[in-house]
C-alpha positions as CSV (number, residue, x, y, z in Angstrom):
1,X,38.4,29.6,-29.3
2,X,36.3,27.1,-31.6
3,X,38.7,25.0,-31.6
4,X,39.2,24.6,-28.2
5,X,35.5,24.4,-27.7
6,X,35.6,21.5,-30.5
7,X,38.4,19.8,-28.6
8,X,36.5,19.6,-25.5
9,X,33.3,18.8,-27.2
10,X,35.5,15.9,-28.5
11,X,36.5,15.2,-25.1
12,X,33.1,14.4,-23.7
13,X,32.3,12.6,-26.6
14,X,34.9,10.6,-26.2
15,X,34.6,9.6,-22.5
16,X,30.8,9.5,-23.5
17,X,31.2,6.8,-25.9
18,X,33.5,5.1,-23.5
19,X,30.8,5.1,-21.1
20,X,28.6,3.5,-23.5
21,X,30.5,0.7,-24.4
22,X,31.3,-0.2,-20.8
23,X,35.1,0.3,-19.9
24,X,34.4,2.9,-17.3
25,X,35.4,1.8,-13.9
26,X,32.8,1.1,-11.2
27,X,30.5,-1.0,-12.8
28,X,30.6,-3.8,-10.0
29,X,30.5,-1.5,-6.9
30,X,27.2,0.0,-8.8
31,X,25.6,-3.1,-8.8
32,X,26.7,-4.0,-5.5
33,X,25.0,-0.8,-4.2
34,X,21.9,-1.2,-6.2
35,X,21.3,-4.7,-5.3
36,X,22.1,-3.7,-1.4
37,X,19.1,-0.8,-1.8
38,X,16.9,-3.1,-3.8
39,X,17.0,-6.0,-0.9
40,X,16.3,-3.4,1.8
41,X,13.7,-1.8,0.6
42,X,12.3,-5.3,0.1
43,X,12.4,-6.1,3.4
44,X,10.8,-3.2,4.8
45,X,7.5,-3.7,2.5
46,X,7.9,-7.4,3.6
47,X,8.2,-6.1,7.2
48,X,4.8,-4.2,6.7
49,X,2.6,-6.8,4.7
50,X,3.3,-9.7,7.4
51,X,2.3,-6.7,10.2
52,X,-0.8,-5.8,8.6
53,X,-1.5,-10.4,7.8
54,X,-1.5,-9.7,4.2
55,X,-0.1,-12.6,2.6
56,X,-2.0,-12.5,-0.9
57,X,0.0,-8.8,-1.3
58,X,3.3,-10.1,0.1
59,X,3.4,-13.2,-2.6
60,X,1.6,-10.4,-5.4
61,X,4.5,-8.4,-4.3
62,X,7.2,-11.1,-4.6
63,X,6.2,-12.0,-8.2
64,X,5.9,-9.0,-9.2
65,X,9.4,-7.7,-8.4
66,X,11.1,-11.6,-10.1
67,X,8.6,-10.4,-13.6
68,X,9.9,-6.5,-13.4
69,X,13.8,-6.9,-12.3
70,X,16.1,-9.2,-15.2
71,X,19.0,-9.3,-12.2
72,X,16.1,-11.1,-9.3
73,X,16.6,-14.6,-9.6
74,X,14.1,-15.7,-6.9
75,X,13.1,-14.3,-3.3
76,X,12.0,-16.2,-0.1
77,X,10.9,-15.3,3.3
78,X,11.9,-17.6,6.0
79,X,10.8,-17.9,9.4
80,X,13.2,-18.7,12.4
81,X,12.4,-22.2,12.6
82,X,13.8,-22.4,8.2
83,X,9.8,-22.9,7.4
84,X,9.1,-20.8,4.2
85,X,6.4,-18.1,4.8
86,X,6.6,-17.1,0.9
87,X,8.4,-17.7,-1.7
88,X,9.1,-17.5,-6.0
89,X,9.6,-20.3,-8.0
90,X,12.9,-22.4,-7.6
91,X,14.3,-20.2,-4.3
92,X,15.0,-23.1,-2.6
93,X,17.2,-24.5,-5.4
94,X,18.7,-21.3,-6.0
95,X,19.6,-20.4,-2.2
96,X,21.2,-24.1,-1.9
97,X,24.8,-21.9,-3.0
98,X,23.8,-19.2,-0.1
99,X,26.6,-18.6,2.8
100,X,25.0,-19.8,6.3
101,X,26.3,-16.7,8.1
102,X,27.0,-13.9,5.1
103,X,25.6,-12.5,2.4
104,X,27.5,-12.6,-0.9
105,X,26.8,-10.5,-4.2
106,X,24.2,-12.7,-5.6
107,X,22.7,-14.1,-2.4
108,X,21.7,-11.4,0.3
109,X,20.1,-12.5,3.5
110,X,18.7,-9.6,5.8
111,X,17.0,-9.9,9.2
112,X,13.2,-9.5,9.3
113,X,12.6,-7.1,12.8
114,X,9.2,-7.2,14.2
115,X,8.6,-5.0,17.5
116,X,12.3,-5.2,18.0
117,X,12.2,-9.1,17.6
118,X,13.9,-11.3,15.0
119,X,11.0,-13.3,13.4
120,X,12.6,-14.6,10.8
121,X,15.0,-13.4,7.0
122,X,14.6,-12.2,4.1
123,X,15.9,-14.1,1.5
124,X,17.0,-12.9,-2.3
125,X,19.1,-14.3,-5.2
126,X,20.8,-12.7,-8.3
127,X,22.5,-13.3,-11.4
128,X,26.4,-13.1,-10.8
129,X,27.3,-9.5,-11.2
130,X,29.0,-8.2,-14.3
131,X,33.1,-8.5,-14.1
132,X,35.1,-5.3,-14.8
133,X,37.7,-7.9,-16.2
134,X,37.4,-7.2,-19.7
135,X,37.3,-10.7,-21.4
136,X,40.1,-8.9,-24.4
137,X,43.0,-10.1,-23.2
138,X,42.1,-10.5,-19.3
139,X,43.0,-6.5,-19.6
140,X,40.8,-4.3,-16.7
141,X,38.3,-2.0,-18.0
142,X,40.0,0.9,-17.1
143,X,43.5,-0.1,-19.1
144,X,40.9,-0.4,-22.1
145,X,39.6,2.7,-21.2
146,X,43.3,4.6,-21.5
147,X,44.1,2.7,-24.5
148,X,40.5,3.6,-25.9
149,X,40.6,7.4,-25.3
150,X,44.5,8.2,-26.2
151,X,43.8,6.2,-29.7
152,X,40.3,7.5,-30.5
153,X,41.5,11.0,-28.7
154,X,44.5,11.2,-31.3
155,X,42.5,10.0,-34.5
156,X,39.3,12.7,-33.6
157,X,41.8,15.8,-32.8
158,X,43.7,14.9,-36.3
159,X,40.8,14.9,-38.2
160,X,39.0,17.5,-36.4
161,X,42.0,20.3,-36.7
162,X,42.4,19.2,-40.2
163,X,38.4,20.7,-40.8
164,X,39.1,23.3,-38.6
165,X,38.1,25.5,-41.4
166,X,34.9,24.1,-42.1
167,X,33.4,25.5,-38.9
168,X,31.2,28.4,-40.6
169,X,29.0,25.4,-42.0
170,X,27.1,24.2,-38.9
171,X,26.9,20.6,-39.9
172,X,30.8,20.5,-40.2
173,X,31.5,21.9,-36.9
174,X,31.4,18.7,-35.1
175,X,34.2,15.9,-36.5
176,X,32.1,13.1,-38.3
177,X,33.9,10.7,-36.2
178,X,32.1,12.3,-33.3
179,X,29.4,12.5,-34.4
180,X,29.5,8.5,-35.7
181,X,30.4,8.2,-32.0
182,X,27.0,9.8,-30.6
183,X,25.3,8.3,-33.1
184,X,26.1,4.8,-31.3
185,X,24.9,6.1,-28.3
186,X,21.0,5.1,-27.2
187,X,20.8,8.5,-25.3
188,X,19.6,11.5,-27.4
189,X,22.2,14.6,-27.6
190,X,22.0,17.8,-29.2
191,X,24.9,20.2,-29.4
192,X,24.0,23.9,-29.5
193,X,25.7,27.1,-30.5
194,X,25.7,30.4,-28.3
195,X,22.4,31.3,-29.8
196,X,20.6,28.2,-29.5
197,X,20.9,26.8,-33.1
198,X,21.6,22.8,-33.6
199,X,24.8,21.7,-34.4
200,X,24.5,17.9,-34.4
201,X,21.7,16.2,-33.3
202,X,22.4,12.0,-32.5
203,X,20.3,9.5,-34.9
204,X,19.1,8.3,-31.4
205,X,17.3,11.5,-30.9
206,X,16.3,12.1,-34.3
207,X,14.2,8.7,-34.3
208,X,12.6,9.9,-31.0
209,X,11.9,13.3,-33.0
210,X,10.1,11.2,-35.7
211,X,12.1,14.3,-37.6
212,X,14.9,14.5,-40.0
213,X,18.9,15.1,-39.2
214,X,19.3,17.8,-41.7
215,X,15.9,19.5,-41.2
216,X,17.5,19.7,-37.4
217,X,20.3,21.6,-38.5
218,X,20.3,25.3,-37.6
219,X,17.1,25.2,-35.7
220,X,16.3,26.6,-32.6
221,X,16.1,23.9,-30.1
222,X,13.3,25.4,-28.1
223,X,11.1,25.6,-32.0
224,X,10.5,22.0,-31.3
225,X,7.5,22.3,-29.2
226,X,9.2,21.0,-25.2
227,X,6.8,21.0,-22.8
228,X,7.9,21.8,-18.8
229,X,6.6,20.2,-16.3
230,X,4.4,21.9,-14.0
231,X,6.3,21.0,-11.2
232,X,9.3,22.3,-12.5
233,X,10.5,25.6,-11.0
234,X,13.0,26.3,-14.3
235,X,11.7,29.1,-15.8
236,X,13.7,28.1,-18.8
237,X,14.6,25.3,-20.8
238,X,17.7,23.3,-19.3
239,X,19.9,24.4,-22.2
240,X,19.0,27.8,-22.5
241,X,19.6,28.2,-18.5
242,X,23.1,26.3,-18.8
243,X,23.5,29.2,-21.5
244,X,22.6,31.7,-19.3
245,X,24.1,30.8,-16.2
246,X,26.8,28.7,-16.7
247,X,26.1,25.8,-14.5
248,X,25.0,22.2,-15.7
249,X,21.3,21.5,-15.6
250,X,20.6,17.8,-14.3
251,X,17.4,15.8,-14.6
252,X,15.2,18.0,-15.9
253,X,11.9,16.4,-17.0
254,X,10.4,17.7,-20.3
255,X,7.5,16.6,-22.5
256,X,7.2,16.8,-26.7
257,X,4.4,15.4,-28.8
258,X,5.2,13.7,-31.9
259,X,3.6,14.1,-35.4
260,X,1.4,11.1,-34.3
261,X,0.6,13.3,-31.2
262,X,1.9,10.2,-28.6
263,X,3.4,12.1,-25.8
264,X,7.3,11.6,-25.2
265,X,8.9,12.0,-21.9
266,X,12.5,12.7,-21.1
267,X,15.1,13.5,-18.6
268,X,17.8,16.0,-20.0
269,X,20.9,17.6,-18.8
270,X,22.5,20.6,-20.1
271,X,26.4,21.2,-20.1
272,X,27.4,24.5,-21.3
273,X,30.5,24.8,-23.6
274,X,32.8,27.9,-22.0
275,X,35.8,29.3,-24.1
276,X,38.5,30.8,-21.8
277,X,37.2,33.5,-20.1
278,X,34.4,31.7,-19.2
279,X,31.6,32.7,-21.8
280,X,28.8,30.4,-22.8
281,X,29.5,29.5,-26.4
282,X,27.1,26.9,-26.3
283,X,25.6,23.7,-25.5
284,X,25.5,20.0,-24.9
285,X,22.6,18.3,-23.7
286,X,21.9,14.4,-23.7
287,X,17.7,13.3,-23.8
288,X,17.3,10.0,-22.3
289,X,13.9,8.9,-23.2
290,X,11.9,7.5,-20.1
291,X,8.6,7.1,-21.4
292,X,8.6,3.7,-21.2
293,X,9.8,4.0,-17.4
294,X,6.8,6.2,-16.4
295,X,4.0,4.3,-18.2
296,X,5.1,1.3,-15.7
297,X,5.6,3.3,-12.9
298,X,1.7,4.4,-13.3
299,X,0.5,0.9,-14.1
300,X,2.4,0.1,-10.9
301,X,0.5,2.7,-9.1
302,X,-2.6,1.4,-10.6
303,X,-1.8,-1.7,-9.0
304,X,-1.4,-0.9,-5.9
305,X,-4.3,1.2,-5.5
306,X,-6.3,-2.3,-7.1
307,X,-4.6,-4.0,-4.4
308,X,-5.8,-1.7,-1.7
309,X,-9.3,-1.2,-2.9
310,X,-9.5,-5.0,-2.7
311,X,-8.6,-5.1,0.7
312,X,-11.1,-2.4,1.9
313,X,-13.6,-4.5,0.0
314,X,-12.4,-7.5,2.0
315,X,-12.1,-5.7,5.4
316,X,-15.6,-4.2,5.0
317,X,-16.8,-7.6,3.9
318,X,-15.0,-9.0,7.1
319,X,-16.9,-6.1,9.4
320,X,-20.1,-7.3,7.8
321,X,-19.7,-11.2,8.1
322,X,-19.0,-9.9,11.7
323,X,-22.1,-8.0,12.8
324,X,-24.5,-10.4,10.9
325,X,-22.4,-12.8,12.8
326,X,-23.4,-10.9,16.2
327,X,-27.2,-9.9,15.3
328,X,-30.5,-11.7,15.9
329,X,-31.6,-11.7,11.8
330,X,-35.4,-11.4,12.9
331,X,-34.8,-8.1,15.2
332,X,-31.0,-6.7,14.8
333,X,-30.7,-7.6,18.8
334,X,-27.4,-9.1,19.7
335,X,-27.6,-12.9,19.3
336,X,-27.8,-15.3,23.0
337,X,-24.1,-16.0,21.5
338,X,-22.6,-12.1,21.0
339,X,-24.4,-11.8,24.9
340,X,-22.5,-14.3,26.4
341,X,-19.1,-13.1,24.7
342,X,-19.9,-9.7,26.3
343,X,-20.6,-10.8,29.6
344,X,-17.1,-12.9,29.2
345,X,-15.5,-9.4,28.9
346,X,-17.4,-7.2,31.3
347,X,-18.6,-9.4,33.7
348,X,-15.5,-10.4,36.0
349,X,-14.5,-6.7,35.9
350,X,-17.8,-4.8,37.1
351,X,-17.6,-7.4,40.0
352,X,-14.1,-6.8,40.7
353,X,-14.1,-3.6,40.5
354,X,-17.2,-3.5,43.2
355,X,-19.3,-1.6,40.3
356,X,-23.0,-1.5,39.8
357,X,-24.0,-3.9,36.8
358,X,-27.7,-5.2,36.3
359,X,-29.3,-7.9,34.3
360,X,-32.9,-7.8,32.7
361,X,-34.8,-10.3,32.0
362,X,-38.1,-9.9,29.4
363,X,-40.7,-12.5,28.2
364,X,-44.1,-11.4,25.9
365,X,-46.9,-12.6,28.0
366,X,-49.3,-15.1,26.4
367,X,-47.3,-15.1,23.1
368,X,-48.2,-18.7,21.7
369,X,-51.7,-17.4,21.9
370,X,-50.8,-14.7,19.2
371,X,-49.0,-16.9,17.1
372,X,-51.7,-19.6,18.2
373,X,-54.7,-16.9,17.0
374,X,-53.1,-14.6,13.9
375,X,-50.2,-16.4,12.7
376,X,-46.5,-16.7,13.0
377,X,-45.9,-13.9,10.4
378,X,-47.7,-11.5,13.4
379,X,-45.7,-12.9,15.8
380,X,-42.6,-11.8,14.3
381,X,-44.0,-8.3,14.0
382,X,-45.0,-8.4,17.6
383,X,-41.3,-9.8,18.7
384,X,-39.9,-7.0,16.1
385,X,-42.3,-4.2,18.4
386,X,-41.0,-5.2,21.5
387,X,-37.6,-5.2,20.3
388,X,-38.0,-1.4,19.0
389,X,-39.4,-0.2,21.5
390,X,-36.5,-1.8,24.5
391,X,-34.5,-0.1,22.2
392,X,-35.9,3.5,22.4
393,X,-36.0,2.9,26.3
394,X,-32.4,1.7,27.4
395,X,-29.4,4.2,27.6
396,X,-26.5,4.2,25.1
397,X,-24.2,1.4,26.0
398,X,-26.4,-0.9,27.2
399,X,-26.9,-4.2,25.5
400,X,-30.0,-5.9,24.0
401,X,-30.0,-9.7,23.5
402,X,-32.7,-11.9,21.8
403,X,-32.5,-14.8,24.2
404,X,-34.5,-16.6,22.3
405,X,-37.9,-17.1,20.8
406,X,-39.9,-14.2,22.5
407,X,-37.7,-13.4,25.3
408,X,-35.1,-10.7,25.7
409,X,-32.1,-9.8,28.2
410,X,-30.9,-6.9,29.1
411,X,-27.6,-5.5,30.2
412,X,-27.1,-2.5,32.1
413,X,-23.5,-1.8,32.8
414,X,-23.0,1.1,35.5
415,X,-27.0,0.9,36.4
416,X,-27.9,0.3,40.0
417,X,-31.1,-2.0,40.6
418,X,-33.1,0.8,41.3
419,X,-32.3,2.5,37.7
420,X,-32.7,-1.1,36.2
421,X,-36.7,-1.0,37.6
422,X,-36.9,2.3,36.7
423,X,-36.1,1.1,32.3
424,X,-37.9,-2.2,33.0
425,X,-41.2,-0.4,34.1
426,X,-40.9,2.1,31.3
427,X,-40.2,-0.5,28.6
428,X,-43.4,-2.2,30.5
429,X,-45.2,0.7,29.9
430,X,-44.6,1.7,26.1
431,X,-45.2,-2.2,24.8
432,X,-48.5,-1.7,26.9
433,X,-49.3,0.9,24.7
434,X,-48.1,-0.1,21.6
435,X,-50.6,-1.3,19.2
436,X,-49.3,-3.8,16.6
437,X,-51.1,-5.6,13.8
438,X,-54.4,-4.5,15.5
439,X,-52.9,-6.1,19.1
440,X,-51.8,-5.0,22.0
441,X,-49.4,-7.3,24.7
442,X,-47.7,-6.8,27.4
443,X,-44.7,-8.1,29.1
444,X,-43.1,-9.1,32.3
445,X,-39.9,-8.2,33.8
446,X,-37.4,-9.7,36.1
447,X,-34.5,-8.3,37.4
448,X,-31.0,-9.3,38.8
449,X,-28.1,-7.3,40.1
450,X,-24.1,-8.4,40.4
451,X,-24.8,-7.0,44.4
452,X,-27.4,-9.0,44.9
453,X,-24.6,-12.4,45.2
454,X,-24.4,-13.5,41.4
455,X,-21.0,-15.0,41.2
456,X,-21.2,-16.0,37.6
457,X,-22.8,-14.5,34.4
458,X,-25.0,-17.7,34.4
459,X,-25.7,-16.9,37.2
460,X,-26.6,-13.3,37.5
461,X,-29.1,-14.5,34.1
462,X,-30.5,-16.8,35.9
463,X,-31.3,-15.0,38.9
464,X,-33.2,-12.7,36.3
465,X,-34.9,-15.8,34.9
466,X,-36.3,-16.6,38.1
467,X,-37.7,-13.0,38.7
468,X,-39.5,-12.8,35.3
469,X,-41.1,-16.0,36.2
470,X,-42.2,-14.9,39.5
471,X,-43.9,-11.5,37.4
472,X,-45.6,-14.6,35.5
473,X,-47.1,-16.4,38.8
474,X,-47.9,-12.8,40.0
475,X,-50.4,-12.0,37.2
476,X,-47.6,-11.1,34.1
477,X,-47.3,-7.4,33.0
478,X,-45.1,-6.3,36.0
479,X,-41.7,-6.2,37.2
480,X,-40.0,-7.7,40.0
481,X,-36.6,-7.8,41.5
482,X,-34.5,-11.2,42.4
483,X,-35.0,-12.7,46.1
484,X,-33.5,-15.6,47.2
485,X,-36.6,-17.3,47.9
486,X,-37.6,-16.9,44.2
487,X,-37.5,-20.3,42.3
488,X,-38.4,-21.1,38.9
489,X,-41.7,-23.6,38.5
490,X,-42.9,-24.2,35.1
491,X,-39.4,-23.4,33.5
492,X,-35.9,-25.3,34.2
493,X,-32.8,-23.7,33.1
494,X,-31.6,-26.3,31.0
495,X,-31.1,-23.3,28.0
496,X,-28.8,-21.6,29.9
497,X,-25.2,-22.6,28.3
498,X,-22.2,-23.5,30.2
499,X,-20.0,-20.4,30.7
C-alpha cells in the first residue's frame, strides 16, 4: 500500500516537474486565450473612459497596463478617420507589421462600440508568443514530455523500490530524486501522512517558512501558525479536509506570519493520497506564494480610488467655476449673461406653448443720491438689501437677474400679469420698509407679459423697461404694467444685447 502510494506520489512529481520545466502541451493556446481576455477587457475600460471624456485616465490607464504586463508591447486607440485618440510609446512603429483586416497573435485589433456605433479600434501589440517547438532537436514539447517522464519515471521507481524499506523513517519515505525534483520547483509543497505529519517539505517552501527542512520533519502541518481567511467558508485547513473528505481542495487562500512578523499570503491546493480502497493515507499540497500579487493589486486599488477622488475634485471644481460663472459677485443674483441664456431656453417654449410667462423689471429710485451722499461701500449694502429681500418675495423657480448697476429683472415662468403685480407690489412694499445703513429707499416696478405681444426676449425686457420708466415719470415707488403707448424718455435701450 506505501508503495503504491510512493509510486503515485512519484507520479505527480514527476508530471509536476514536467510542468515546471515547460514540456507540457498547451502553452501557445494559453497565451492565445489570455492575450484574447486581456485585449477585451481593455477595450471595455477604453469604451467607458472615452463615454465619461476622461482622457487623462484613459492615457494613465494605457501606461499603466505597458509598465505592469512584460508580454504588452504598446497599445493605441484609433479613431475611424486612422487619427490616434491615445497612444504608448512606439505603437505606431510597432503596429506597422499589423494585418489591415485580422488580428494575429501579437497584434489584436478590436472594434470600439459606442451606442451601437463604430467610432473607432482598439489597437494592442505583443511579444511573439512562446513556440511549443522545443528548440532540442526541433522535437515538440510533448515528444520531450514522453521521453522525459518514461526516463525519469524508470530511474525514480528503481530507486524508490530499492528504499522501499526505509519508509518507517519519515524523511526516507519520499525518493531523494523526488524530492531534488520539488526542490526545483518555485511553488511550495508539503507532503503529509494520514495524520498530518510532514514528510517532505520543498526548499521553495522552507525559504518562505524562514524555517529549517529538518525541523519540518514530523510536524504537524497545522502547528505552523495558518491563518484562514475570513471569507473562507472551510472550516478546516485545505489539507486536513482533502484528508477528511477525499476530494482535492483548490485555491484556498491562507495567511502565516514569519519570525520577522511580515505577513505571507498563499494560495494552496490539497490532493489527498488514497490506497486501494479508497482511504486517505495522506496528503500533497503545493503553496504558491502571492504576496507579492496582492500588495499590487491594493496599490492598484489605491490608484484608482486616487484617480476618482481627483476627478470629483475636478468635477466639483467644474460645478463651481460654473455658478461663479452664472452669479452677480456683489449679490449672488444671476448675471445679465446666465438671464439671457435662460430666456434662450424658456422663452420660445412658454410662447409656443400659449403659457403664461412675465417679466419684471426693478430700478432703486434716486440711487446715485445714496452713493452721491454716504458712499459707494453703502450703496452696495443697499443693492445687496434689495436683492435679499426680491428674493424672500418671488416663488421657487423664478429667476432673479442683476441687470446691472442698481437694477434687477425678474422672471416669472407660469405667472399671469396679474400674479406678477401682485410680487412686484409686495417686493415694493418690504424694500419700503427696510431700513439699511440708517436709510430707507424705495423702488419702482414695471412689468411685461409674453400675452401682452412680446415676440422676442428683447423684447418682452424691453417692454418691462419702458414700464419701470413710466413708474419713474409717475412719481417712482409704484408699479405699472406695459401699454403700447408707453415709451422710454430719459433712457435708450442701447444695453439691451442682441439676442
Amino acid at each position: 500500500m506505501r508503495l503504491s502510494i510512493g509510486l503515485v506520489i512519484l507520479t505527480l512529481s514527476i508530471l509536476i516537474l514536467a510542468q515546471a520545466l515547460g514540456l507540457a502541451p498547451g502553452t501557445e493556446r494559453q497565451q492565445l486565450k489570455v492575450r484574447q481576455s486581456l485585449a477585451e477587457t481593455l477595450a471595455v475600460q477604453t469604451i467607458m473612459a472615452i463615454k465619461r471624456g476622461d482622457m487623462l485616465l484613459l492615457q494613465a490607464m494605457l501606461e499603466n497596463v505597458i509598465e505592469r504586463n512584460p508580454d504588452v508591447r504598446s497599445i493605441g486607440i484609433r479613431r475611424n478617420d486612422q487619427g490616434v485618440v491615445a497612444q504608448t510609446a512606439q505603437h505606431e512603429e510597432f503596429w506597422d507589421d499589423a494585418s489591415a483586416e485580422n488580428s494575429t497573435p501579437t497584434h489584436i485589433r478590436l472594434p470600439l462600440l459606442i451606442n451601437g456605433e463604430k467610432r473607432g479600434n482598439f489597437e494592442i501589440t505583443f511579444h511573439p508568443l512562446t513556440h511549443e517547438d522545443s528548440p532540442f532537436l526541433g522535437l515538440p514539447s510533448f515528444v520531450l514530455l514522453i521521453i522525459f517522464v518514461s526516463v525519469t519515471g524508470f530511474v525514480g521507481f528503481w530507486l524508490y523500490i530499492k528504499r522501499a524499506l526505509h519508509h518507517l523513517d519519515p524523511s526516507a519515505v519520499v525518493p531523494a530524486r523526488v524530492r531534488n525534483a520539488l526542490n526545483i520547483l518555485a511553488e511550495g509543497v508539503l507532503i503529509l501522512d494520514k495524520r498530518e505529519q510532514i514528510v517532505l517539505v520543498n526548499h521553495s517552501l522552507a525559504e518562505k517558512l524562514q524555517r529549517d527542512e529538518k525541523s519540518l520533519i514530523g510536524r504537524k502541518a497545522s502547528s505552523l501558525g495558518w491563518q484562514q481567511d475570513e471569507s473562507d467558508s472551510a472550516a478546516a485547513l485545505p489539507w486536513l479536509q482533502a484528508l477528511s473528505s477525499g476530494q482535492k481542495q483548490v485555491g484556498v487562500r491562507l495567511e502565516l506570519k514569519t519570525h520577522e512578523q511580515e505577513k505571507q499570503i498563499f494560495r494552496v491546493n490539497a490532493v489527498p493520497i488514497l490506497d486501494d480502497k479508497g482511504n486517505s493515507q495522506g496528503t500533497i499540497a503545493s503553496f504558491d506564494d502571492i504576496s507579492e500579487l496582492e500588495a499590487k493589486n491594493h496599490q492598484l486599488e489605491d490608484m484608482v480610488k486616487a484617480l476618482a477622488a481627483t476627478q470629483l475634485s475636478i468635477e466639483n471644481k467644474n460645478r463651481e467655476l460654473k455658478y461663479l460663472a452664472s452669479r452677480d459677485p456683489l449679490t449672488d443674483c444671476y448675471n445679465r449673461r446666465s438671464l439671457f441664456d435662460y430666456l434662450a431656453a424658456s422663452f420660445d417654449k412658454a410662447r409656443s406653448s400659449h403659457a403664461e410667462y412675465a417679466c419684471i423689471m426693478t430700478d432703486i429710485d434716486h440711487f446715485k443720491r445714496v452713493n452721491d451722499t454716504h458712499g459707494h461701500g453703502v450703496g452696495d449694502e443697499v443693492i445687496k438689501m434689495v436683492a435679499n429681500t426680491i428674493r424672500e418675495v418671488i416663488r421657487e423657480g423664478d429667476i432673479l437677474a442683476r441687470f446691472g448697476g442698481e437694477e434687477f429683472c425678474i422672471i416669472l415662468p407660469g405667472a399671469p400679469i396679474s400674479q406678477a403685480n401682485l410680487i412686484a407690489n409686495r417686493c415694493r412694499e418690504k424694500i419700503a420698509a427696510q431700513l439699511c445703513q440708517g436709510i430707507k429707499v424705495t423702488s419702482s416696478f414695471g412689468i411685461s407679459s409674453v400675452r401682452l405681444g412680446a415676440q422676442t426676449p428683447n423684447e418682452l425686457i424691453h417692454q418691462a423697461d419702458e414700464a419701470l420708466y413710466h413708474s419713474k415719470e409717475q412719481g417712482r415707488n409704484c408699479v405699472s404694467n406695459w401699454q403700447p403707448t408707453m415709451r422710454i424718455v430719459n433712457k435708450t435701450a442701447d444695453n439691451q444685447q442682441a439676442f
